[in-house]
C-alpha positions in Angstrom: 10.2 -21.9 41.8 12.6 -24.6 40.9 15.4 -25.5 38.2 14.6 -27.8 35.3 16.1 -31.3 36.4 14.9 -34.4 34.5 16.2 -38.0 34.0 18.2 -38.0 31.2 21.9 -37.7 32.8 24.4 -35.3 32.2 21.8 -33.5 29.2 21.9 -30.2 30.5 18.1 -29.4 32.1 19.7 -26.7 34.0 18.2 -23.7 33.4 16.8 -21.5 36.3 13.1 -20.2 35.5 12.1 -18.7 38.5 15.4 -16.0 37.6 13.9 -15.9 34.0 10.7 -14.0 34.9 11.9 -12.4 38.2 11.3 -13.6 41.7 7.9 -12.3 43.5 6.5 -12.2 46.4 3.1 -11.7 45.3 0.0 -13.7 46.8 -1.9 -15.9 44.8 -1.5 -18.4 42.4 1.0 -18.5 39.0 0.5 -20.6 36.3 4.0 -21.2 34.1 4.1 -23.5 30.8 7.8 -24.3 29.1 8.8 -26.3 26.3 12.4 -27.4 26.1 14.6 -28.9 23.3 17.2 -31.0 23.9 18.8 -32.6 20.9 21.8 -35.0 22.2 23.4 -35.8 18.9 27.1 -35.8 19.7 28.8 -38.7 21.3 31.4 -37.6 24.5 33.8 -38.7 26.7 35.5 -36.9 29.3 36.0 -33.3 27.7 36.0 -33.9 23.9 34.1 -36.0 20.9 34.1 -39.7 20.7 33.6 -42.6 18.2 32.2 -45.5 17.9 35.5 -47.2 17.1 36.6 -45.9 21.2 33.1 -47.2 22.5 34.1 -50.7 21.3 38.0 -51.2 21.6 38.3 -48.8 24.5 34.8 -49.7 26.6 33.9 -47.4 29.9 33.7 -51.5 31.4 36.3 -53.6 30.3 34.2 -56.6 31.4 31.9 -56.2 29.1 34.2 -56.6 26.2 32.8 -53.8 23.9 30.4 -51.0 24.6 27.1 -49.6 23.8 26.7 -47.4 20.6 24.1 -44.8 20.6 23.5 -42.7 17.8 21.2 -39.8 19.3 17.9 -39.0 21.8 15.9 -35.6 21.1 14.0 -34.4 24.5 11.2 -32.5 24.2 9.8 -31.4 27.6 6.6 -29.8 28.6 6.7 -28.5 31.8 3.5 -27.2 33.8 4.3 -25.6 36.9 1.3 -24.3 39.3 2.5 -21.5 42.2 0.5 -20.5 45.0 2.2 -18.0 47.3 -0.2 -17.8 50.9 2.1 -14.5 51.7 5.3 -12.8 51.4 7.2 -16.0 53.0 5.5 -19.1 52.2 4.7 -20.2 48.8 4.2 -24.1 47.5 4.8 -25.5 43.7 3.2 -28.1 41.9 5.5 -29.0 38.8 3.8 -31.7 35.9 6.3 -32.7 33.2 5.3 -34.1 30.1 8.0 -36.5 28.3 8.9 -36.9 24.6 12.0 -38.7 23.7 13.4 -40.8 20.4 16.1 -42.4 21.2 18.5 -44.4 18.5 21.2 -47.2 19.2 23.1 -49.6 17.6 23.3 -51.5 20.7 26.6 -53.1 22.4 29.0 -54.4 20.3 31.9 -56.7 20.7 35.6 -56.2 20.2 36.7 -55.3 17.4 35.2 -52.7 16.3 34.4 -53.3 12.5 32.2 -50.8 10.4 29.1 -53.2 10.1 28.8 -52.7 13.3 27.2 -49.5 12.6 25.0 -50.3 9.7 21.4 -49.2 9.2 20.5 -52.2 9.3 22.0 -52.4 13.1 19.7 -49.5 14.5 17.3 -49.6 16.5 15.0 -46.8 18.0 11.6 -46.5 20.2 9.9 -43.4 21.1 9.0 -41.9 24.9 5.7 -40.4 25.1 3.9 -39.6 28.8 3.8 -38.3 32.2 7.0 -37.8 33.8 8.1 -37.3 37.6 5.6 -35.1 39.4 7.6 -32.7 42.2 5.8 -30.7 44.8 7.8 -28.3 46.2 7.6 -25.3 49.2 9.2 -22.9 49.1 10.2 -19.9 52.4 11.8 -16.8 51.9 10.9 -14.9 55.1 14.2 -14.8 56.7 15.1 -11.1 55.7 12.6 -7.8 55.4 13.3 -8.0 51.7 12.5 -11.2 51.3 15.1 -11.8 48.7 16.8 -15.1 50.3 15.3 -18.2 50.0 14.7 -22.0 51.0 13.1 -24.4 48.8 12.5 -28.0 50.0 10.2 -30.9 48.8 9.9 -34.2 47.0 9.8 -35.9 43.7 6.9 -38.7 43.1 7.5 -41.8 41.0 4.6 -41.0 38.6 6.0 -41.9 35.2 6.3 -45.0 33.3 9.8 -46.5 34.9 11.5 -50.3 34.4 14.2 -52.2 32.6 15.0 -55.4 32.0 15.7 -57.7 35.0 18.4 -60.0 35.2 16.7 -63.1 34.2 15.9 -61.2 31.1 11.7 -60.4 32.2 10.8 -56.7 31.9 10.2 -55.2 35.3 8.3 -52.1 36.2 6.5 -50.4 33.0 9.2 -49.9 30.6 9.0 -48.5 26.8 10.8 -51.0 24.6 12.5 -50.8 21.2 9.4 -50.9 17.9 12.2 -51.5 15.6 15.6 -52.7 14.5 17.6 -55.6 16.5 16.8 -54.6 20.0 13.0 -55.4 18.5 11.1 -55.8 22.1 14.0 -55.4 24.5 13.4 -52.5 27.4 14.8 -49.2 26.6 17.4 -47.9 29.1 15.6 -47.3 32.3 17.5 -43.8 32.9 15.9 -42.8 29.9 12.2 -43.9 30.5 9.6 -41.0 31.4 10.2 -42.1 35.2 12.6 -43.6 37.9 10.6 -45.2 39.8 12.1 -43.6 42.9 10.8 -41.2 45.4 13.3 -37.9 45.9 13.9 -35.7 48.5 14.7 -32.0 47.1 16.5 -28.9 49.2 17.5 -25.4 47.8 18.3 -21.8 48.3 18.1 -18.6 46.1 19.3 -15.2 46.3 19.0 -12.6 44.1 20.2 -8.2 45.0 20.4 -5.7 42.8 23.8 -4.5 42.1 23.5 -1.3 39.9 20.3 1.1 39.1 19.7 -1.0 36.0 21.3 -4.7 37.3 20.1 -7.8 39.2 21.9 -10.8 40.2 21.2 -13.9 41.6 22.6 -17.2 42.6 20.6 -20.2 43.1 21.3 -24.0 44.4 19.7 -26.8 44.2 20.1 -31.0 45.4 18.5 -34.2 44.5 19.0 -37.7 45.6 16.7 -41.0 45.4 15.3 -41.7 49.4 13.4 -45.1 47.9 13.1 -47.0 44.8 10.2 -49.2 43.7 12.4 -51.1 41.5 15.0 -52.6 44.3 14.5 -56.5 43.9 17.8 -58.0 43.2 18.8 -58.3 39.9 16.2 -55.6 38.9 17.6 -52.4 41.0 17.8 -49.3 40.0 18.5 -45.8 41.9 19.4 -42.4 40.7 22.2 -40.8 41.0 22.3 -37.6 42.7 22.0 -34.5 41.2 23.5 -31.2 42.3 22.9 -28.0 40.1 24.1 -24.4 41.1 23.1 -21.1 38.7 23.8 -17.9 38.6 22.7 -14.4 36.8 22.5 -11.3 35.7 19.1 -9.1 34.6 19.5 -5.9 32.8 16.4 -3.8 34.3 16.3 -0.8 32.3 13.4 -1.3 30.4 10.5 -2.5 32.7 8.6 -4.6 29.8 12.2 -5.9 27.9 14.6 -7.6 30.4 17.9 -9.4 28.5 19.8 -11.8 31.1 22.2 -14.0 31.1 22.8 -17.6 33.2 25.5 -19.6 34.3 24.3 -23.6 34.8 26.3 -26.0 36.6 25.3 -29.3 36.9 26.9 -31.9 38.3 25.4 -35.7 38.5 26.3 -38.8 40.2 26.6 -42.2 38.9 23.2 -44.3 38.3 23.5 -47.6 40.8 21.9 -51.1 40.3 21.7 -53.8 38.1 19.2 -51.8 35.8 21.6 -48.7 35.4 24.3 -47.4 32.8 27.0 -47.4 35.8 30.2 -46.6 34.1 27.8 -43.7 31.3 25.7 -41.5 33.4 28.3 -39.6 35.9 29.5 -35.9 34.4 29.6 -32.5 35.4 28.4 -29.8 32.6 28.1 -26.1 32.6 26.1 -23.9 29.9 26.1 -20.5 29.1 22.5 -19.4 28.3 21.2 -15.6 27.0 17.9 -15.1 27.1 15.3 -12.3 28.0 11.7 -12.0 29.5 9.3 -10.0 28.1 5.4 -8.6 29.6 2.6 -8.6 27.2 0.4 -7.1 30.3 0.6 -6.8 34.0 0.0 -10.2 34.6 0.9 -11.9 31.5 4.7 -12.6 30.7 7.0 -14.7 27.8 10.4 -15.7 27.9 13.2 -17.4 25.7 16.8 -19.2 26.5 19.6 -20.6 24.4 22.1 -22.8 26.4 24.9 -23.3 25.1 27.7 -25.5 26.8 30.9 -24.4 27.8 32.4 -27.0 29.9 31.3 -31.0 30.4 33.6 -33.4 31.9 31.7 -37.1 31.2 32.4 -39.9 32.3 32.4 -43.2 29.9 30.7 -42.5 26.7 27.4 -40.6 26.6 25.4 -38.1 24.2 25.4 -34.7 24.6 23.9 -31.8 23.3 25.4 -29.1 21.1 22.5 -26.6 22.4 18.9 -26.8 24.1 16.2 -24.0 23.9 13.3 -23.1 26.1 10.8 -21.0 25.3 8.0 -20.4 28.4 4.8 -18.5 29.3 4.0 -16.9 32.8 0.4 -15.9 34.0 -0.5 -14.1 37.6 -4.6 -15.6 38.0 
């Protein structure tokens, strides 16, 4: 099963679901449904807070001679994941995302920075609403008698809306575009469309041990990066930057139908590229701390429920960033 990852940079999408209901080597098919929060309402740079006042005087691109100003984005993803395991050592994933973002900016503003510059009357805001980026994924853990190491290894369709606006100012792909406020029109950010527009090649591992009577552990992997983009004319480019995430765990087993655990999600992602990407604001490494616990309403039915909460983030520029995200899920053997 595979770790949350979406397009929204350095957000923290990290959490590890296949550890949050137990690895299984079970035949037959699994149906999981999520729903994750992500409310990015502070404004970073590097490790600590940042104002609008630094986005202007003290820009992530000097060039530009001021800096973007955005005010918040609120994710909401619904994730739809089916499983079907042929045996103990081959199993495949089919993993449909559904995308709901509001996103707010003042948009870039010159040097220097003056307090009209963030005026209500300088917002404006659009709202995502659609597919997002299909991923089909297999998935091998034969290689021991335990079958509790694993590969994972697969690929990430461009099946969302994706675009931007092209150099000679035309909107390119199928972008959403600001409904209000002076951006009226203009494409939203393409890294925070429902879709890249890029086709992905995925790899991964897992391995989980108990380590007490009562204890599990695992560690997982996982690595992302862009293998072709649809939106590659010059002028109106745009790839991906790559995305590494590494978690690791720790399941409390004592009571069969009640299992508290606790993650560890490290994310680090690269830099966008193109003419259509936020170069200098979508680079950062994050980690999260994230209790939660699983619970079985009947043999084959099972809920579970995270809070991450960050502990570490390193971005680079100036980007928004969550003070927490939540997922709550739902897991059903058929």
């Amino acid at each position: 099963m595979p770790q949350l990852a979406h397009a929204c940079a350095t957000c923290g999408c990290t959490l590890s679901t296949d550890a949050a209901t137990g690895y299984s080597t079970m035949s037959g098919w699994r149906i999981n449904l999520d729903y994750t929060y992500i409310d990015q309402n502070q404004l970073r740079h590097g490790r600590g807070k940042a104002t609008a006042e630094q986005v202007v005087n003290q820009p992530a691109n000097p060039a530009l001679g001021g800096g973007e100003i955005e005010k918040s984005t609120t994710n909401r993803y619904i994730n739809l994941t089916a499983m079907y395991r042929f045996n103990a050592d081959w199993g495949v994933n089919f993993i449909v995302p559904y995308v709901i973002r509001d996103h707010s900016t003042y948009g870039t503003q010159l040097q220097p920075y003056t307090s009209t510059e963030t005026a209500p009357d300088q917002l404006s805001s659009t709202h995502v609403s659609g597919l997002g980026d299909v991923k089909i994924l297999a998935g091998y853990q034969g290689f021991l008698p335990t079958h509790n190491l694993g590969v994972q290894f697969g690929v990430k369709l461009p099946t969302g809306n994706y675009g931007g606006q092209s150099a000679d100012g035309n909107l390119v792909g199928r972008p959403v575009t600001f409904r209000n406020g002076p951006g009226l029109g203009q494409s939203l950010d393409t890294d925070l469309q429902a879709g890249t527009g890029s086709t992905d090649l995925i790899i991964g591992g897992y391995y989980y041990q108990p380590v007490s009577q009562d204890f599990d552990a695992f560690a997982s992997a996982q690595f992302q990066a862009a293998v072709k983009e649809n939106l590659n004319r010059p002028g109106a480019d745009y790839r991906p930057g790559n995305l590494t995430t590494v978690s690791v765990g720790l399941r409390y087993e004592a009571h069969a139908n009640w299992v508290p655990q606790v993650q560890l999600n490290w994310s680090h992602k690269m830099a966008d590229q193109g003419f259509l990407a936020d170069v200098p604001d979508t680079e950062g490494t994050v980690a999260y701390l994230s209790p939660g616990f699983s619970a079985s309403l009947s043999r084959n039915l099972q809920v579970y429920a995270f809070v991450q909460v960050p502990i570490y983030s390193h971005l680079h520029g100036y980007q928004l960033f969550p003070g927490w995200t939540g997922t709550v899920g739902v897991s059903m053997k058929l």
